[in-house]
C-alpha positions as CSV (number, residue, x, y, z in Angstrom):
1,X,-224.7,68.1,-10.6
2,X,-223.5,67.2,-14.1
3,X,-221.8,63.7,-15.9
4,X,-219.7,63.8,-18.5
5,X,-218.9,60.5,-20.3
6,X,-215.0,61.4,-20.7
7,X,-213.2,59.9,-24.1
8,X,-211.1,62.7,-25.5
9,X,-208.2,65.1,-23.5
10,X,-211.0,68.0,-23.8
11,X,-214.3,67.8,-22.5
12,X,-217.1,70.1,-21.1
13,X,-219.6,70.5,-18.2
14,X,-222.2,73.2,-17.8
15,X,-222.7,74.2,-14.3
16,X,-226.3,75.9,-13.7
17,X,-227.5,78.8,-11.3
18,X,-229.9,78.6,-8.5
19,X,-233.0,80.5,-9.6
20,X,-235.4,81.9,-7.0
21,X,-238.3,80.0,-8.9
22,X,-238.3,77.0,-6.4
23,X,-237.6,76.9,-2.6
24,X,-235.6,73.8,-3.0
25,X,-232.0,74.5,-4.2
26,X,-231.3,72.9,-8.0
27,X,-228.0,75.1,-9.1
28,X,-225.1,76.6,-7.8
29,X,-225.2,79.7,-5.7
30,X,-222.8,83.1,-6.7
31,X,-219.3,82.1,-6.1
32,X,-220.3,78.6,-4.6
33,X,-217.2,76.4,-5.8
34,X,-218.7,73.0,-6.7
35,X,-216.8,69.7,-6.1
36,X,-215.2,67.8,-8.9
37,X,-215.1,64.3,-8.7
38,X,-214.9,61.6,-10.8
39,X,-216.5,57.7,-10.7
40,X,-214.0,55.2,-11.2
41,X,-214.7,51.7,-10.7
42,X,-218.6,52.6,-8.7
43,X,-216.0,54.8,-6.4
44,X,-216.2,58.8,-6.0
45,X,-212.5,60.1,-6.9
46,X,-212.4,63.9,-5.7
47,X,-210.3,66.2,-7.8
48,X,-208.4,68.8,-6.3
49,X,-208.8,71.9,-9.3
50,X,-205.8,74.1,-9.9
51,X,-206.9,77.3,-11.9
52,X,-208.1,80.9,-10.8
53,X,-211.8,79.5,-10.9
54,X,-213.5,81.9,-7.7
55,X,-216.4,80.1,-8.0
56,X,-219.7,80.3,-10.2
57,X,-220.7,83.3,-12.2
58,X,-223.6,83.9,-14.6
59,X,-222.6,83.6,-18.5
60,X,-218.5,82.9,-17.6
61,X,-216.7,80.3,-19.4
62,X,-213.7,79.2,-16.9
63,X,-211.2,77.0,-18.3
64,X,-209.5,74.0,-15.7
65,X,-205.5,73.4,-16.9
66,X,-204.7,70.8,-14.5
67,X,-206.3,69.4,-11.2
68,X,-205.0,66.5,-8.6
69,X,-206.9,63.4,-8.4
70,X,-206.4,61.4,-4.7
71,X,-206.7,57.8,-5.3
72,X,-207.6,56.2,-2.4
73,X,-204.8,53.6,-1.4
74,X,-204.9,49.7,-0.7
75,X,-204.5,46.2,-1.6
76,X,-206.2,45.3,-4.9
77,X,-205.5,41.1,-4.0
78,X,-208.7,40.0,-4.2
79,X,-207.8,36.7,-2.2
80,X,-205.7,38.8,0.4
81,X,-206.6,39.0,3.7
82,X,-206.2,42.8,3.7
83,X,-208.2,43.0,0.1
84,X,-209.3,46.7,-0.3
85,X,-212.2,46.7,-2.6
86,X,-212.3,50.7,-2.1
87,X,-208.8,51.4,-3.1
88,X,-207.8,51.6,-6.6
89,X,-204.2,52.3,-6.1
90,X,-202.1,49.2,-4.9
91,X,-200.0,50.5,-2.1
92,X,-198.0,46.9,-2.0
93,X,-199.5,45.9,1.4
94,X,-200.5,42.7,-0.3
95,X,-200.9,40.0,2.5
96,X,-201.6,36.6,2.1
97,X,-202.9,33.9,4.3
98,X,-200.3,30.6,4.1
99,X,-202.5,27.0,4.6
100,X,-200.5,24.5,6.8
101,X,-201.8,21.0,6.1
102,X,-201.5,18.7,8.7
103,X,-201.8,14.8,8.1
104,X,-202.1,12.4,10.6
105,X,-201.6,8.9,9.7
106,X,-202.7,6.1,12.4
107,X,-201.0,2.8,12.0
């Protein structure tokens, strides 16, 4: 696992082997492909990577060009009755709830 505080258009991450020194796994396997994912507002955003990356290998450097990022789709109305907290891509399904007031007045 590995964070990376993005503010630029180029950043790094250093993914790490598995090592036979532990029983538990802590690193990727040969050739495991690890999931990307990003954390936008306290949601976990997977990215799709396009590139000829096969997978983990000892003492590569692989370079990602461009990857696809599904944002999860949904109404981002707090005061709608369909309000989506999980979404952060409005999909216009805004709905809102109409208040009818009804008065009564006894003479």
């Amino acid at each position: 696992m590995g964070k990376e505080d993005i503010s630029s258009d180029f950043f790094g991450i250093a993914l790490w082997g598995d090592d036979l020194s532990t029983p538990q796994k802590d690193g990727l396997y040969f050739n495991e492909i690890p999931m990307f994912a990003i954390l936008y507002a306290d949601v976990v955003v997977p990215i799709s990577v396009n590139s000829d990356f096969n997978g983990f290998t000892i003492n590569e450097i692989e370079s990602i060009d461009s990857y696809d990022i599904y944002l999860p789709p949904g109404c981002l109305s707090p005061v709608a009755c369909n309000y989506s907290p999980l979404s952060i891509r409005d999909d216009g399904s805004v709905c809102s709830l109409r208040l009818i007031m009804i008065v009564t007045i006894n003479v």
